[in-house]
DSSP file (Angstrom, degrees, kcal/mol; ACC not computed):
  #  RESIDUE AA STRUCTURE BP1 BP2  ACC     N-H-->O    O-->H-N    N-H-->O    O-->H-N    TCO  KAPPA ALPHA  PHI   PSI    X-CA   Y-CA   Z-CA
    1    1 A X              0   0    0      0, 0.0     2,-0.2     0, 0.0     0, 0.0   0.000 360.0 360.0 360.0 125.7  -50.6  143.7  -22.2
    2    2 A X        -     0   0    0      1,-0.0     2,-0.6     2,-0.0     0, 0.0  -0.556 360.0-132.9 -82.7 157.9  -50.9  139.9  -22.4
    3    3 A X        -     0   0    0     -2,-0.2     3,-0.1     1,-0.1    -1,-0.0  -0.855   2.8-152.5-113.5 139.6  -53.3  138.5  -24.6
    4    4 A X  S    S+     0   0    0     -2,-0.6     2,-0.3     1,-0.3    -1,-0.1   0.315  84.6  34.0 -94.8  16.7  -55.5  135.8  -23.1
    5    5 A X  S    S-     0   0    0      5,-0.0    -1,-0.3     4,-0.0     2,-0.2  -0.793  70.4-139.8-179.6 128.9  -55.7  134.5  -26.7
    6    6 A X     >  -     0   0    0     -2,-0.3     4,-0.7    -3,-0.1     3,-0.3  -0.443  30.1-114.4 -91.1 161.8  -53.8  134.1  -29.7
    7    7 A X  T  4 S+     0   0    0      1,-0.2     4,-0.2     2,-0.2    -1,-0.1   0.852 117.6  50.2 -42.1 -48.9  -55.1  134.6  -33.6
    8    8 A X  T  > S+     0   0    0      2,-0.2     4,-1.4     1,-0.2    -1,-0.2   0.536 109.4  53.8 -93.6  -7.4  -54.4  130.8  -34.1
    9    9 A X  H  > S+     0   0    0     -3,-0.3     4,-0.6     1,-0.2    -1,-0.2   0.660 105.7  42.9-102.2 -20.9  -56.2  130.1  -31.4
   10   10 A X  H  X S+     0   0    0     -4,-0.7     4,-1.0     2,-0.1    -2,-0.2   0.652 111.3  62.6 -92.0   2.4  -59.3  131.7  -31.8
   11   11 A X  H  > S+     0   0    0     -4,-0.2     4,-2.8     2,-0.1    -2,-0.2   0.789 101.3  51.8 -98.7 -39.6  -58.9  130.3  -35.2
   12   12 A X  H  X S+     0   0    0     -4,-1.4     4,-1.1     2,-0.2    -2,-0.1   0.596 101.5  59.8 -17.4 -48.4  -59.0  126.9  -33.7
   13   13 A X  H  X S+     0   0    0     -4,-0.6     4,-1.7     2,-0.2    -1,-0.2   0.879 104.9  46.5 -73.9 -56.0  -61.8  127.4  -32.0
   14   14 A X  H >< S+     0   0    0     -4,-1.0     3,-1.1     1,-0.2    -2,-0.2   0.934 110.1  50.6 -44.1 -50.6  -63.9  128.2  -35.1
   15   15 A X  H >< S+     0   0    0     -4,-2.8     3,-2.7     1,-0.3    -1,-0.2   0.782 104.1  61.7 -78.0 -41.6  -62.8  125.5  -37.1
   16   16 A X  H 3< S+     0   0    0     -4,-1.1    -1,-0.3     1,-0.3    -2,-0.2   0.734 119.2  27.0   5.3 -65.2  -63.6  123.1  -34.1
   17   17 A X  T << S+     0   0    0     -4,-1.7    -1,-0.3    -3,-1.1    -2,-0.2   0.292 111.0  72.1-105.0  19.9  -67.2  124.0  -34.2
   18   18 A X  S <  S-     0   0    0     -3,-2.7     2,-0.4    -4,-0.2    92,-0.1  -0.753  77.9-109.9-126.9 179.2  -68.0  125.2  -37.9
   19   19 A X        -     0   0    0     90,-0.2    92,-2.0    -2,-0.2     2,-0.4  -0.765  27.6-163.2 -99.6 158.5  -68.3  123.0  -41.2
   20   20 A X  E     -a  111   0A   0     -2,-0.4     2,-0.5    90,-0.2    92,-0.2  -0.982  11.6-133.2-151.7 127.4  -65.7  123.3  -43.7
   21   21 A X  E     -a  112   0A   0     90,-1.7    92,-1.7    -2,-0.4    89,-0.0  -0.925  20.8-116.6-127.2 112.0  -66.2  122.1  -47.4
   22   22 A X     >  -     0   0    0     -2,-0.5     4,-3.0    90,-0.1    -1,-0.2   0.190  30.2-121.4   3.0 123.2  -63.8  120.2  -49.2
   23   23 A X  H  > S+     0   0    0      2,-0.2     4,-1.5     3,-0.2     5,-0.2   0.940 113.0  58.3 -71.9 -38.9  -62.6  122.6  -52.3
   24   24 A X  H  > S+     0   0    0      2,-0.2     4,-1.4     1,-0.2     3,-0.2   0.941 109.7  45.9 -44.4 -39.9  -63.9  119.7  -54.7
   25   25 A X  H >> S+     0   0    0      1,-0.3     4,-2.0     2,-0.2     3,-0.9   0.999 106.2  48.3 -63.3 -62.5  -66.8  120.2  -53.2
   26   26 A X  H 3X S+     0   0    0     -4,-3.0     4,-1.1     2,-0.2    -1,-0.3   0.821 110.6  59.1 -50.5 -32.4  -67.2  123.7  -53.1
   27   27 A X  H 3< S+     0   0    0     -4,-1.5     4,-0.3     1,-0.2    -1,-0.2   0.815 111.3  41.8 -68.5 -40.7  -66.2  123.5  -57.2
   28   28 A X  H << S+     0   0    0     -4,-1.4     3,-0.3    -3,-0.9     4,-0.3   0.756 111.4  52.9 -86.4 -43.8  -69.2  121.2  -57.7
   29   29 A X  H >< S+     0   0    0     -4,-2.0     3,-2.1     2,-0.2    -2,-0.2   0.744  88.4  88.9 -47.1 -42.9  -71.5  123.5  -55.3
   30   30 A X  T 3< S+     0   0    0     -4,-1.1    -1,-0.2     1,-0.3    -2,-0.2   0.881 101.1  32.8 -46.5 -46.2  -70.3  126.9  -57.8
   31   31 A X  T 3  S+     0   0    0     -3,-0.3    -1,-0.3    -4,-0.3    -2,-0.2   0.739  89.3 117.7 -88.1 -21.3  -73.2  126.1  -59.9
   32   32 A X    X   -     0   0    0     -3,-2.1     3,-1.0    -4,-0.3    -3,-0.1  -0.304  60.8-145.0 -65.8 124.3  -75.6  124.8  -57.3
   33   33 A X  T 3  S+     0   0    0      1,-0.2    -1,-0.2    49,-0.0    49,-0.1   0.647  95.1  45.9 -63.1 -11.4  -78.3  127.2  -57.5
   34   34 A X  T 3  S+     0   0    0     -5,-0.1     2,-0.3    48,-0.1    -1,-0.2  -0.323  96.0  98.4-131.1  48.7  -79.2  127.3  -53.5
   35   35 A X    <   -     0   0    0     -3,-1.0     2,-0.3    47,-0.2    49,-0.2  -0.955  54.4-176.3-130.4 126.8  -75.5  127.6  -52.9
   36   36 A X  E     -b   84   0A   0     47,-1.5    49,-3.1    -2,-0.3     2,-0.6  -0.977  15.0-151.4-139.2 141.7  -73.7  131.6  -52.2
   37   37 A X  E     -b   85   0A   0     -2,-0.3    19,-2.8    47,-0.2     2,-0.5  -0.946   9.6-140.4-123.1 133.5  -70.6  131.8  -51.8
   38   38 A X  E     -b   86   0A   0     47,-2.9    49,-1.7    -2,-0.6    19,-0.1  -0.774   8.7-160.6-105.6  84.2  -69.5  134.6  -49.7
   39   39 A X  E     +b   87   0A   0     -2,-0.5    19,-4.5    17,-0.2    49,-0.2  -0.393  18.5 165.5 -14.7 100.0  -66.2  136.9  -50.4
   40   40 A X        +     0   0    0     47,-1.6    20,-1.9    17,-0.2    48,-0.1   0.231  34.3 115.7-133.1  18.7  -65.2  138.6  -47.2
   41   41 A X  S    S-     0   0    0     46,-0.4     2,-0.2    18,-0.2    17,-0.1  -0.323  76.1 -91.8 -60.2 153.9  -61.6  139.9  -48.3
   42   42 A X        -     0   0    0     17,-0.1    -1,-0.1    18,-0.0     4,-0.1  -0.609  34.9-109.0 -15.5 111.2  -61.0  143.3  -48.5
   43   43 A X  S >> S+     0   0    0     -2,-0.2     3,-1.7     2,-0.2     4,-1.3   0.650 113.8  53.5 -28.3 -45.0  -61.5  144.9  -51.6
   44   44 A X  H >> S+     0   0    0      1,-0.3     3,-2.6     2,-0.2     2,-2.4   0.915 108.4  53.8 -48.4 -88.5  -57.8  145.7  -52.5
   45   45 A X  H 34 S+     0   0    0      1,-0.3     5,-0.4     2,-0.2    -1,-0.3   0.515 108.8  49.5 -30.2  -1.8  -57.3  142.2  -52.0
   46   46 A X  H <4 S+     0   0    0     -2,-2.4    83,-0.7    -3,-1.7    -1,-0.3   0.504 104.9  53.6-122.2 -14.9  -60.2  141.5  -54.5
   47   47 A X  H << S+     0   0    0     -3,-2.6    -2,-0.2    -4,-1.3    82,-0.2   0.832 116.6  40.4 -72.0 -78.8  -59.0  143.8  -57.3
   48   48 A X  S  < S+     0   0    0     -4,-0.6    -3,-0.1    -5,-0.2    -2,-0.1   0.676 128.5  31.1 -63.5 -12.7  -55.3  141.9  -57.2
   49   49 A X  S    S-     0   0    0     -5,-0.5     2,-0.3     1,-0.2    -3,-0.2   0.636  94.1-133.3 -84.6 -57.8  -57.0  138.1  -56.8
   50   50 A X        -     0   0    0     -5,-0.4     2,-0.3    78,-0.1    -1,-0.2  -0.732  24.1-107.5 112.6 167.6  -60.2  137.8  -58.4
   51   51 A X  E     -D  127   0B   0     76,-1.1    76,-3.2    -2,-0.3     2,-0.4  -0.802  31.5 -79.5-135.8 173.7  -62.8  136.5  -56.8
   52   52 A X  E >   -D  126   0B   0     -2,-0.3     3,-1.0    74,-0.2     2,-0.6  -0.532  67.4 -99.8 -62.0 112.8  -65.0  133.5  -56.8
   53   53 A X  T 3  S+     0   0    0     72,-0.7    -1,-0.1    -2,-0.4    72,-0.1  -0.543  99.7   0.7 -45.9  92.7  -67.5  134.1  -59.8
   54   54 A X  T 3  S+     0   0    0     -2,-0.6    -1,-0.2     1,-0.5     3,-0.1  -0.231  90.2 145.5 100.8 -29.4  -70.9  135.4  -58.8
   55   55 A X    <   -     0   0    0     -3,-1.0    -1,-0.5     1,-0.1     2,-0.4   0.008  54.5-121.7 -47.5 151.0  -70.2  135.5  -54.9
   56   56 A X        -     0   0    0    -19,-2.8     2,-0.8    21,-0.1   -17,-0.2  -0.771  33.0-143.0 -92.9 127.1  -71.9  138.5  -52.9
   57   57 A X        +     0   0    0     -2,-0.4     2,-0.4   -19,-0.1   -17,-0.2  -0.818  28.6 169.5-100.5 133.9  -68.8  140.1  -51.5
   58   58 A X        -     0   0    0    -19,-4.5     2,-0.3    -2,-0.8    -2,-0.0  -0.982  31.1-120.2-142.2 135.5  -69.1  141.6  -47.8
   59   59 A X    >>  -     0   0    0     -2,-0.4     3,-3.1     1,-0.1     4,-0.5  -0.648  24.9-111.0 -80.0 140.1  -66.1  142.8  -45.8
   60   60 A X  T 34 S+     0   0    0    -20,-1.9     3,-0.5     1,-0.3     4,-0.2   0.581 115.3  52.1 -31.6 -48.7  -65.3  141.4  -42.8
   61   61 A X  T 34 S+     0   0    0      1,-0.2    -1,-0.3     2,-0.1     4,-0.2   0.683 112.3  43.3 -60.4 -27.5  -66.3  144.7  -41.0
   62   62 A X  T X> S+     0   0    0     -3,-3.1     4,-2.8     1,-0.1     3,-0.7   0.544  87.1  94.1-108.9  -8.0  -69.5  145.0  -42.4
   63   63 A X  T 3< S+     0   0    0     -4,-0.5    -1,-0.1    -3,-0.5    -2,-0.1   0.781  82.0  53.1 -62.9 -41.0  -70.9  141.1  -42.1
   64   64 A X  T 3> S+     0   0    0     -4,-0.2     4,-1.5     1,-0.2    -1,-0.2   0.667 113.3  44.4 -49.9 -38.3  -72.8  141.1  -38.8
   65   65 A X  T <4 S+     0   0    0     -3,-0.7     6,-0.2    -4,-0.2    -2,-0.2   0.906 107.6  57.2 -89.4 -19.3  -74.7  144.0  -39.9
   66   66 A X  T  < S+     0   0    0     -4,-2.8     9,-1.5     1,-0.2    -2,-0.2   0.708 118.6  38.7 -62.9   2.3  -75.5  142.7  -43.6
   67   67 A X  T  4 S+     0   0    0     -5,-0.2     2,-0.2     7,-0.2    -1,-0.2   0.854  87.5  90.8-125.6 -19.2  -76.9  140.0  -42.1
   68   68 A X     <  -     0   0    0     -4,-1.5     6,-0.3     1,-0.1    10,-0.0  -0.332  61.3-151.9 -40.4 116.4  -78.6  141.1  -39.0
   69   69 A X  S    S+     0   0    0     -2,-0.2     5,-0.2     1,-0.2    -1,-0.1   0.891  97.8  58.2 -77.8 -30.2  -82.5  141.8  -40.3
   70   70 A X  S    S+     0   0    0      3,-0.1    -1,-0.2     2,-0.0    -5,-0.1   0.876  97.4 103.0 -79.5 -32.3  -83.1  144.7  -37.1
   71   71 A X  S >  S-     0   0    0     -6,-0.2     3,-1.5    -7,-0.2    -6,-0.0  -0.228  80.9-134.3 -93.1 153.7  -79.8  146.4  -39.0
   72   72 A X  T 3  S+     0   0    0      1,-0.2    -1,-0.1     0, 0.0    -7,-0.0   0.834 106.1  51.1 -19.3 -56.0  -79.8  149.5  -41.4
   73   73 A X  T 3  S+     0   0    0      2,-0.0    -1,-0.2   -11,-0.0    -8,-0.1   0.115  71.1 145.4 -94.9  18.8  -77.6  147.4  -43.5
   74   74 A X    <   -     0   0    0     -3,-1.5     2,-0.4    -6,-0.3    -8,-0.2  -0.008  36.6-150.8 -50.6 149.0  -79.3  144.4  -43.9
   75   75 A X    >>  -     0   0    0     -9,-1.5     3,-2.3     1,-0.1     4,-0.6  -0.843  14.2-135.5-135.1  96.0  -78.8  142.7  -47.3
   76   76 A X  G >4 S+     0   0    0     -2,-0.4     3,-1.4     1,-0.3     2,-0.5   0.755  96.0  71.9 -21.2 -53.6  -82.0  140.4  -48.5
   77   77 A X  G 34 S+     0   0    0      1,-0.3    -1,-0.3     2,-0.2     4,-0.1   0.476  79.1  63.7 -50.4  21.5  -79.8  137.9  -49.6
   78   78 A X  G <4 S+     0   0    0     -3,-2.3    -1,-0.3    -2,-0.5    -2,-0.1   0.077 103.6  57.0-128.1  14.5  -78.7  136.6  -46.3
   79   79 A X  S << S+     0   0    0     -3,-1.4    -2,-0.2    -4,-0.6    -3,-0.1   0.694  77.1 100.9-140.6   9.9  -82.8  135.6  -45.8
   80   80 A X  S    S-     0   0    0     -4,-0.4    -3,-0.1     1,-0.0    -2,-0.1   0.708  86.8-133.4 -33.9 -47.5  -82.7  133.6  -48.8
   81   81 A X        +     0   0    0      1,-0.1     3,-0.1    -4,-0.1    -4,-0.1   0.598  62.8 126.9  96.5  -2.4  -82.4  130.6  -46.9
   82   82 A X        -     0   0    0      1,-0.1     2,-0.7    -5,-0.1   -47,-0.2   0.040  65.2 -80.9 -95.7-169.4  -79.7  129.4  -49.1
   83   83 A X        -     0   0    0    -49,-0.2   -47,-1.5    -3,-0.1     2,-0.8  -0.727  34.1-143.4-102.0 152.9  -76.5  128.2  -48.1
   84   84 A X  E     -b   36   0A   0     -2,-0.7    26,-1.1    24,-0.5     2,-0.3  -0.883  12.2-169.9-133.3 122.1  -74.0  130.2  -47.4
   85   85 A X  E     -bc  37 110A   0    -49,-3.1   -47,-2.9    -2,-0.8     2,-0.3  -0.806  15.3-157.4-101.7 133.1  -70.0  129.4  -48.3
   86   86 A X  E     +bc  38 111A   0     24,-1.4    26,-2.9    -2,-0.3     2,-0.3  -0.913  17.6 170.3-119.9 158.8  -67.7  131.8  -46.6
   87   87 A X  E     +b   39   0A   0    -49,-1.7   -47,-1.6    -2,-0.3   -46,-0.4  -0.916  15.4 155.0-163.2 120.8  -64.3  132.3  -48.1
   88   88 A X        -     0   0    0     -2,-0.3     3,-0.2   -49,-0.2    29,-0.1  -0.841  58.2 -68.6-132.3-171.9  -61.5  134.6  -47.6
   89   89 A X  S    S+     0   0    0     -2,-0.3    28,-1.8    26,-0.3    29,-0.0   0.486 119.9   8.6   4.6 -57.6  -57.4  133.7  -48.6
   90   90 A X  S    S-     0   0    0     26,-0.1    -1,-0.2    27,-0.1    25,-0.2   0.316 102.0-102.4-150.2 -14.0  -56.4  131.5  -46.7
   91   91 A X  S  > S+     0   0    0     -3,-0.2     4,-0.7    23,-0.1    24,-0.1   0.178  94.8  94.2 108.3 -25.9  -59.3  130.1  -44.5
   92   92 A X  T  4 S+     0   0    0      1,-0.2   -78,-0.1     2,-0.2    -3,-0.0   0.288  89.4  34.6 -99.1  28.4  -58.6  132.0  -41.2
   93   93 A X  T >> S+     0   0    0      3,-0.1     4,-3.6     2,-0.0     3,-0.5   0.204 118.3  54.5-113.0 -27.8  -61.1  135.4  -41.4
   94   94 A X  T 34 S+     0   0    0      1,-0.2     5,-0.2     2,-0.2    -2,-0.2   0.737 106.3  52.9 -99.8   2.1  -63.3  133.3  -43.2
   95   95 A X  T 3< S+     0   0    0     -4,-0.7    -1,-0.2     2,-0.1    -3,-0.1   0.478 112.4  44.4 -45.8 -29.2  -63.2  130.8  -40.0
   96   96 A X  T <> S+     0   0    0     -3,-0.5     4,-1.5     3,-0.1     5,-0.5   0.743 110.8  56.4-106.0 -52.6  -63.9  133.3  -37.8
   97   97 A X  H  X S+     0   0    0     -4,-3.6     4,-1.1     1,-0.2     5,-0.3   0.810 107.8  44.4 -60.5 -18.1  -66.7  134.7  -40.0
   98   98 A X  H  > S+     0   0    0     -5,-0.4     4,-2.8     2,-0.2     5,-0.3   0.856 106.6  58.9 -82.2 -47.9  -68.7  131.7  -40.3
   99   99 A X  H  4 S+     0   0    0      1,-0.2    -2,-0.2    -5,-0.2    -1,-0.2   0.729 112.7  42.2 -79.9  10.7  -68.5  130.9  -36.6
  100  100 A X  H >X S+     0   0    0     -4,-1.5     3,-1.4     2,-0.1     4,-0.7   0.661 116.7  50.1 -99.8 -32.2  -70.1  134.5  -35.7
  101  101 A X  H >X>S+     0   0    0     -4,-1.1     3,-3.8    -5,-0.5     5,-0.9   0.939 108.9  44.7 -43.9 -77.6  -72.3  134.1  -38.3
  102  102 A X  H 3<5S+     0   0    0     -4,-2.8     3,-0.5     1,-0.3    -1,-0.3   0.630 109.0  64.1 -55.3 -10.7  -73.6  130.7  -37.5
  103  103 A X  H <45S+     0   0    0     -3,-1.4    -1,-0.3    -5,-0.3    -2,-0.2   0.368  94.4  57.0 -97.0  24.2  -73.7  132.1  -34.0
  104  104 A X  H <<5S-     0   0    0     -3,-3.8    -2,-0.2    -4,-0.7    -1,-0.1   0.706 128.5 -97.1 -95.6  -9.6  -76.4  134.7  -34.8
  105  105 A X  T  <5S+     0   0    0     -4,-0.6     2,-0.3    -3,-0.5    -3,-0.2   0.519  72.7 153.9 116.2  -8.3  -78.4  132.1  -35.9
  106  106 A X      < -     0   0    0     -5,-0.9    -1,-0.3    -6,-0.3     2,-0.3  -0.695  40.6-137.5 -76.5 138.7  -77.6  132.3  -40.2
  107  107 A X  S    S+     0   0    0     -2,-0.3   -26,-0.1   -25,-0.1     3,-0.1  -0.828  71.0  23.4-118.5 165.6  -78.2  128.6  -41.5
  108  108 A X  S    S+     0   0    0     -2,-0.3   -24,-0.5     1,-0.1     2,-0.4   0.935  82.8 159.4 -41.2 151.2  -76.8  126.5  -43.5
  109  109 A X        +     0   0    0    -26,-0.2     2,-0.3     2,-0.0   -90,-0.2  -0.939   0.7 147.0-166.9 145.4  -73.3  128.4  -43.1
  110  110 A X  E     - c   0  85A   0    -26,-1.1   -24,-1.4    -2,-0.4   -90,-0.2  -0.915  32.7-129.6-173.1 140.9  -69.8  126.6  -43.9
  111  111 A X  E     -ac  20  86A   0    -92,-2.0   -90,-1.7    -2,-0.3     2,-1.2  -0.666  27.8 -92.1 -99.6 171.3  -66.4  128.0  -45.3
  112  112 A X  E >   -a   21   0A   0    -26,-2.9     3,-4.6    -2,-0.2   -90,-0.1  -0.515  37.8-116.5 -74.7  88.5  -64.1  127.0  -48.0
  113  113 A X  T 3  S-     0   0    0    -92,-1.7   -90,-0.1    -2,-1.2   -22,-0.1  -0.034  98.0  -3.7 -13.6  85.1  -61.6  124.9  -47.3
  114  114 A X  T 3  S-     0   0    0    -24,-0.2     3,-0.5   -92,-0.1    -1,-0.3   0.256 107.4-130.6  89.3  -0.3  -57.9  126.7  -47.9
  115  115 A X    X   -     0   0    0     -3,-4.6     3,-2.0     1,-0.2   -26,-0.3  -0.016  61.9 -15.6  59.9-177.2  -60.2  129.8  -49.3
  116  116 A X  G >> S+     0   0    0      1,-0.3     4,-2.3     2,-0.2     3,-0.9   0.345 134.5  50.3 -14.4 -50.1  -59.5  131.2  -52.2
  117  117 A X  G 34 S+     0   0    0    -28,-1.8    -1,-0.3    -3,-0.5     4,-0.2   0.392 109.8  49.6 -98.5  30.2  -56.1  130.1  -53.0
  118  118 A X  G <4 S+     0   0    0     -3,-2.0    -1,-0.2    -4,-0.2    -2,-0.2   0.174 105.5  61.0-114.1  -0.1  -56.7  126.7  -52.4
  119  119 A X  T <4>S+     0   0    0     -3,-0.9     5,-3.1    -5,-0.2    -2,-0.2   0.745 113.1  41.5-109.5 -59.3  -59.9  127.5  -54.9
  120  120 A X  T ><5S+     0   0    0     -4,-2.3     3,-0.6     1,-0.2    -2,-0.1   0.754 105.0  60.6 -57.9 -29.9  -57.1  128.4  -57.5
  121  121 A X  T 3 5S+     0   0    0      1,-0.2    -1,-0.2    -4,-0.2    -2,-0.1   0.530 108.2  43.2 -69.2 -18.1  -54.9  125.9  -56.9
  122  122 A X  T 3 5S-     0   0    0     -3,-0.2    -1,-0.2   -99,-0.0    -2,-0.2   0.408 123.3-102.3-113.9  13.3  -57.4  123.4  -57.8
  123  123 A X  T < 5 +     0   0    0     -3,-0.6    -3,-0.2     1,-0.2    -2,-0.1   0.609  54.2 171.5  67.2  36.7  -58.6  125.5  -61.0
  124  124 A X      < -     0   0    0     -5,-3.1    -1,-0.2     1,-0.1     2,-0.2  -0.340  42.9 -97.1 -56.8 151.7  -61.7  127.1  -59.9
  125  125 A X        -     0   0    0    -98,-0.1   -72,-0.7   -72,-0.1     2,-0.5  -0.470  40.4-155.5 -73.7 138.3  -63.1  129.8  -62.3
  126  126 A X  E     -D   52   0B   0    -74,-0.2     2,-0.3    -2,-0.2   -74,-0.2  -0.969   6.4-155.7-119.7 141.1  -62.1  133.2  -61.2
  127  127 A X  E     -D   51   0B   0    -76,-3.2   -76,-1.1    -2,-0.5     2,-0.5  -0.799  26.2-113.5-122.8 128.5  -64.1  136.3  -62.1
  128  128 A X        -     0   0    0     -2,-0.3   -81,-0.1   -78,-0.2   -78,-0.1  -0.757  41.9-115.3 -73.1 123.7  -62.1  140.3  -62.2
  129  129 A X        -     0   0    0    -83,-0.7     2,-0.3    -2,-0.5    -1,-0.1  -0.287  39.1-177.0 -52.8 142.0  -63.6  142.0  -59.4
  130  130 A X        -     0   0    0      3,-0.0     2,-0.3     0, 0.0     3,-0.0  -0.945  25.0-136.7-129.8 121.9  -65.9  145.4  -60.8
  131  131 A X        -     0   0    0     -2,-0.3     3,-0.0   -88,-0.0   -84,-0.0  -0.547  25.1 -97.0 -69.2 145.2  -67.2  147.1  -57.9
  132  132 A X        -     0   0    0     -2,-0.3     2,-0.3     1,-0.1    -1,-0.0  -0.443  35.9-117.9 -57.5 153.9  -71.1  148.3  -58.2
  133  133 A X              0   0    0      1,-0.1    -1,-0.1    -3,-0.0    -3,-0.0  -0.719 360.0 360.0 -87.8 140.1  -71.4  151.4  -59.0
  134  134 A X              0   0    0     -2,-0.3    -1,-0.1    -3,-0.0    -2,-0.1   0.565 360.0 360.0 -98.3 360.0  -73.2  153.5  -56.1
C-alpha cells in the first residue's frame, strides 16, 4: 500500500496553517489566568515526564470528543472561551491536534513550540502527574 501522505507531511500541513507560541511565551502565559494549556501525551508518557503544571490533560484519542458540545464526553472547559495551548513532546501530535481542533471551530487555539521538552529545556515548572481518581 502506498501512502498518499507521509507523517511529516501532514505535520507540515498543520504547522502551515496553525499558531505556534514561542516557549518564552508560553512560560509567561503559565500564569495567565485565561490561558489552558492542553496535555495530549499519553498517560505513560505523563507518569515518566511530568507535565505542564495545572494543564487539563486529554489524550489524543479522546480530544474531538472532549471538545465537541453534541458529544457524551464533552468537558466544560473547552467552552470556557479561554485560550487553548496544545502541547505534546515534541510538537508533532500536538500539531495535528490543534489543526483539528481549530477546524471544529475551538478558538483561540495554538500549540507550544518544541512541546514539552523544549518547555524543560528552557526551565518551565513541571508538575508529577496524579491521575483523578474515578
Amino acid at each position: 500500500m502506498a501512502l498518499t501522505k507521509t507523517h511529516k507531511q501532514l505535520v507540515d500541513e498543520a504547522m502551515a496553517v496553525i499558531e505556534t507560541v514561542p516557549v518564552a511565551e508560553a512560560i509567561r502565559l503559565h500564569t495567565d489566568p485565561n490561558t489552558v494549556f492542553v496535555d495530549i501525551r499519553d498517560p505513560r508518557e505523563l507518569e515518566r515526564e511530568g507535565m505542564i503544571p495545572g494543564a487539563v490533560h486529554v489524550t489524543r484519542g479522546m480530544l474531538e470528543f472532549w471538545i465537541d458540545p453534541t458529544s457524551p464526553y464533552y468537558r466544560e472547559v473547552f467552552g470556557s472561551g479561554k485560550r487553548f495551548l496544545f502541547y505534546c513532546q515534541s510538537a508533532w501530535r500536538s500539531a495535528l491536534a490543534t489543526h483539528t481542533v481549530q477546524g471544529m471551530g475551538l478558538k483561540p487555539v495554538a500549540q507550544l513550540e518544541g512541546g514539552l521538552k523544549a518547555w524543560k529545556e528552557a526551565g518551565g515548572p513541571i508538575a508529577t502527574y496524579a491521575p483523578k481518581a474515578k
